[in-house]
Every structure is written in C-alpha cells, then in structure tokens.
N, C-alpha and C positions, 0 to 999 in steps of 0.2 A: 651421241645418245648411247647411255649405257643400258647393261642388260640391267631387272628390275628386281629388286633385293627381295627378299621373302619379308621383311620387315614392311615393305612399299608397296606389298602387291592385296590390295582388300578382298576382302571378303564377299559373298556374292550376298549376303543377308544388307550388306551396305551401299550394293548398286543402285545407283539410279540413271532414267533419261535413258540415252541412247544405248548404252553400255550391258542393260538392262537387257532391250530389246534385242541384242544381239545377241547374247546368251541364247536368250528363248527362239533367236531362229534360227541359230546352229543345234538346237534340242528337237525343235521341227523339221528343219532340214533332213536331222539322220533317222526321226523316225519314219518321213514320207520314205526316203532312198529306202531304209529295212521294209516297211509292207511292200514296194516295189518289188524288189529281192524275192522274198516270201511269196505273193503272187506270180511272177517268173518262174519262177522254180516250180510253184504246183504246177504252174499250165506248161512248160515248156520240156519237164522235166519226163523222157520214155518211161513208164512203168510195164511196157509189154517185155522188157529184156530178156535175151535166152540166156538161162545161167545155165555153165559149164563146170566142167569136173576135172577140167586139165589144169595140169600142175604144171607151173616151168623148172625143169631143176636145173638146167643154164642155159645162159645167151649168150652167143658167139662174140666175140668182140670186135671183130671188124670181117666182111663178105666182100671178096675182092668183086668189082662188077666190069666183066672186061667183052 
C-alpha cells in the first residue's frame, strides 16, 4: 500500500458514511480535550503568586556536592 497522491486524496465537501463521521469526531474530540484544558487551567492554575524583583545575572554551571 502506497502513500496517497494529492490527485487521490478527496475532498471533505465529498465525504460520505463512515469517513464522514470520523472527521466530525476528531473535530469534537479536540474541542471536548481544549474546554478540558481551558477549565484546568482556570481552576488549577495559583493566581495568589508572590512576584519578585530578583534578577539572575548568572548560574553556576556545575556545584560540586561532596
């Protein structure tokens, strides 16, 4: 089985049947997963954070630990 040519591959305005349905529930699929997401984030996400003023102007690159 080869890959499918751009000439072979239809159109979605031509879909029917199964082909169809599958579209439409990878379209529902990703938008149930995104309000998922969207919900998650407002409820789980801290808004109390303590913002800081510190700057790092470098990081060590290796701290021997003996």
């Amino acid at each position: 089985m080869s890959e499918p040519r751009l000439e072979e591959i239809g159109d979605y305005d031509h879909l029917r049947g199964e082909k169809k349905r599958i579209v439409w529930a990878v379209i529902i699929a990703g938008l149930i997963i995104g309000s998922i997401y969207v919900v998650a984030r407002a409820y789980f996400v801290p808004t109390d954070t303590i913002p800081t003023g510190d700057v790092i102007k470098t990081v060590p690159l290796t701290k021997s630990v003996e």
